[in-house]
Backbone bond lengths (Angstrom), bond angles and torsions (degrees), N, CA, C in turn:
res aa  C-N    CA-C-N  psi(-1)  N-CA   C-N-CA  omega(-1)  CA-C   N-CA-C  phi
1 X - - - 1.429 - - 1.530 109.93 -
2 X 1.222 117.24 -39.07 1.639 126.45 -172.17 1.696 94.47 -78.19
3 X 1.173 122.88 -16.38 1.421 107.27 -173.82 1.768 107.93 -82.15
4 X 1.544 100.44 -36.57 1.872 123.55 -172.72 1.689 80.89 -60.44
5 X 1.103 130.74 -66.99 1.620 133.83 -138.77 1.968 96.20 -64.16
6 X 1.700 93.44 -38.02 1.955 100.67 -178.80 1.386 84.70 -65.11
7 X 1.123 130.88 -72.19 1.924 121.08 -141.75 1.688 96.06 -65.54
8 X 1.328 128.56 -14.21 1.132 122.03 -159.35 1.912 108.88 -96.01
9 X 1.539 89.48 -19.08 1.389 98.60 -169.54 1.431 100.32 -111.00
10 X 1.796 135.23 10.18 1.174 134.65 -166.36 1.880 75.70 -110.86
11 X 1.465 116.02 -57.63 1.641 111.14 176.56 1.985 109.76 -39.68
12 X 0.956 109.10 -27.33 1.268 94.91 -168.41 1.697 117.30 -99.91
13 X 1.365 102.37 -4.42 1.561 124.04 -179.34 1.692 89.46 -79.66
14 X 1.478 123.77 -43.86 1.055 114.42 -129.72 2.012 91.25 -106.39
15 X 1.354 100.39 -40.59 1.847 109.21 132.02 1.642 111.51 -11.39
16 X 1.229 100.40 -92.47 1.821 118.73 -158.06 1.639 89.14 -64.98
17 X 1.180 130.39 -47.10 1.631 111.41 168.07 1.595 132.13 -45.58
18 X 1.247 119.19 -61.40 1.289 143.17 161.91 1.585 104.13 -41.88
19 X 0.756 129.98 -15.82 1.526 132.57 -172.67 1.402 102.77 -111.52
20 X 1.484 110.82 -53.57 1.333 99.05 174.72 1.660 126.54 -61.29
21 X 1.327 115.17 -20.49 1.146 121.48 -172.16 1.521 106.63 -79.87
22 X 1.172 100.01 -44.59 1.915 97.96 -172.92 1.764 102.77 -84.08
23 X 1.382 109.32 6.19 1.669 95.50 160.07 1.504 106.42 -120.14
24 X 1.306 138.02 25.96 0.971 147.17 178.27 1.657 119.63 -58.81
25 X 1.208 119.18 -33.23 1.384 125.99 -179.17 1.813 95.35 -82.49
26 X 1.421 94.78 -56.65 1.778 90.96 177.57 1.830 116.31 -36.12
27 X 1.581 92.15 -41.75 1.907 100.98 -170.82 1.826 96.89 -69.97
28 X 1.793 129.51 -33.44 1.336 99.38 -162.78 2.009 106.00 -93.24
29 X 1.512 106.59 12.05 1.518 126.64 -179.55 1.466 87.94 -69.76
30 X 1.324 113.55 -63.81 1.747 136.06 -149.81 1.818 86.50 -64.69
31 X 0.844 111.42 -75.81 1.851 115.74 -178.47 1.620 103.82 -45.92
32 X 1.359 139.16 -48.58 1.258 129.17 -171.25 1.398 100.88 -73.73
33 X 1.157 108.33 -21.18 2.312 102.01 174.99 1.514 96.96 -92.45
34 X 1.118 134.77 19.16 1.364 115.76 167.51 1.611 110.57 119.28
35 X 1.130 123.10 -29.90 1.390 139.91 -158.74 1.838 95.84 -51.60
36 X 1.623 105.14 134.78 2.038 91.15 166.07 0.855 110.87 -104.93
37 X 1.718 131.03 -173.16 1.151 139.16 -173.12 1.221 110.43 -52.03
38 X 1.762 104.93 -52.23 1.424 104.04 -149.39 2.169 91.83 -83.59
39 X 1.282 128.70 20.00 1.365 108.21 162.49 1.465 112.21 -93.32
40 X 1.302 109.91 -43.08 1.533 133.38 166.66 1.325 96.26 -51.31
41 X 1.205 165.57 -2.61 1.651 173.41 179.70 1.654 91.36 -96.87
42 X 1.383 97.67 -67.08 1.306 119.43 -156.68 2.059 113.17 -54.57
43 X 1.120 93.64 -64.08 1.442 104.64 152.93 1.135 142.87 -37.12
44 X 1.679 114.99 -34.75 1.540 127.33 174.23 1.476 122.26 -90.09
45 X 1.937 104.19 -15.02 0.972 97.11 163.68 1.921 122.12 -100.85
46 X 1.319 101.64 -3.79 1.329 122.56 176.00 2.003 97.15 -61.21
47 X 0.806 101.14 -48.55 1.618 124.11 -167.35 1.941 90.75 -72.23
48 X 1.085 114.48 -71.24 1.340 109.96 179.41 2.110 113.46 -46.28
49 X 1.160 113.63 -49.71 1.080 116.28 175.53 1.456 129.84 -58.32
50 X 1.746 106.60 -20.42 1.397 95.87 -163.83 1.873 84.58 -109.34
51 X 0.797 123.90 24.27 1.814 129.88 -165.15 1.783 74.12 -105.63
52 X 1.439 103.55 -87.50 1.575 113.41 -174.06 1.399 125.69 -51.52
53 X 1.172 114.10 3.55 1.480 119.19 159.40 1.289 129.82 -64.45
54 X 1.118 130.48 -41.72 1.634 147.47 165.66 1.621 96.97 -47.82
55 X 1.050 115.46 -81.81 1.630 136.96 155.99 1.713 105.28 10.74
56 X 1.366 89.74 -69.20 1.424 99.68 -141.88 2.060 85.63 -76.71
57 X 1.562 100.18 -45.76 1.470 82.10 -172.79 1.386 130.47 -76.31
58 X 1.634 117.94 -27.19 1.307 99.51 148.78 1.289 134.65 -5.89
59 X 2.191 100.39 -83.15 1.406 112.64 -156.01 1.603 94.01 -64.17
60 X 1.640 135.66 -14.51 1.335 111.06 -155.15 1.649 99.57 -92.69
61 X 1.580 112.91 -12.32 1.546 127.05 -179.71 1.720 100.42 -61.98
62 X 1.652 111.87 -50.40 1.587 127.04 -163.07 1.335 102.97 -58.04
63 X 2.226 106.12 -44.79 1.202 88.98 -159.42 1.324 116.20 -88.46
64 X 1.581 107.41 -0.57 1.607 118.40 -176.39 1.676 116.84 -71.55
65 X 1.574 98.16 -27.06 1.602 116.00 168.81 1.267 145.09 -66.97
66 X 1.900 96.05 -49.65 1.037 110.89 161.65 1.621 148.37 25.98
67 X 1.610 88.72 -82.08 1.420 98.81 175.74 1.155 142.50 -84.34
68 X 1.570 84.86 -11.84 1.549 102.51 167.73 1.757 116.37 -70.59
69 X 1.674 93.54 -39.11 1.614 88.50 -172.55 1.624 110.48 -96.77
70 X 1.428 105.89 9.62 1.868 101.40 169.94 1.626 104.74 -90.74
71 X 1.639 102.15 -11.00 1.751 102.44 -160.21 1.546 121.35 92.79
């Protein structure tokens, strides 16, 4: 289980990278109008959260089921 949760959370590092990179020009627009670190922070994790949202409720539907459908 601890191995699924690493590959699952190395996909999502590698997610929130890839994303950051191809909005990267957008992020040094946002800072030259004023924007600070911590909104540009704020945003990437806004962006990470609403990606892993689907995610999360799925697995919390599967694991709420579970036992019903293993028996």
């Amino acid at each position: 289980m601890l191995q699924a949760l690493a590959s699952g959370l190395g996909l999502m590092i590698a997610a929130v990278l890839a994303g950051v990179n191809a909005r990267r020009r957008d992020f040094g627009r946002r800072r030259a109008l004023g924007a600070s670190r911590g909104h540009l922070f704020g945003l990437v994790i806004a962006q990470s959260l609403w990606s892993s949202l689907p995610g999360v409720t799925v697995g919390a539907f599967a694991a709420s089921r579970a036992r019903e459908w293993l028996g």
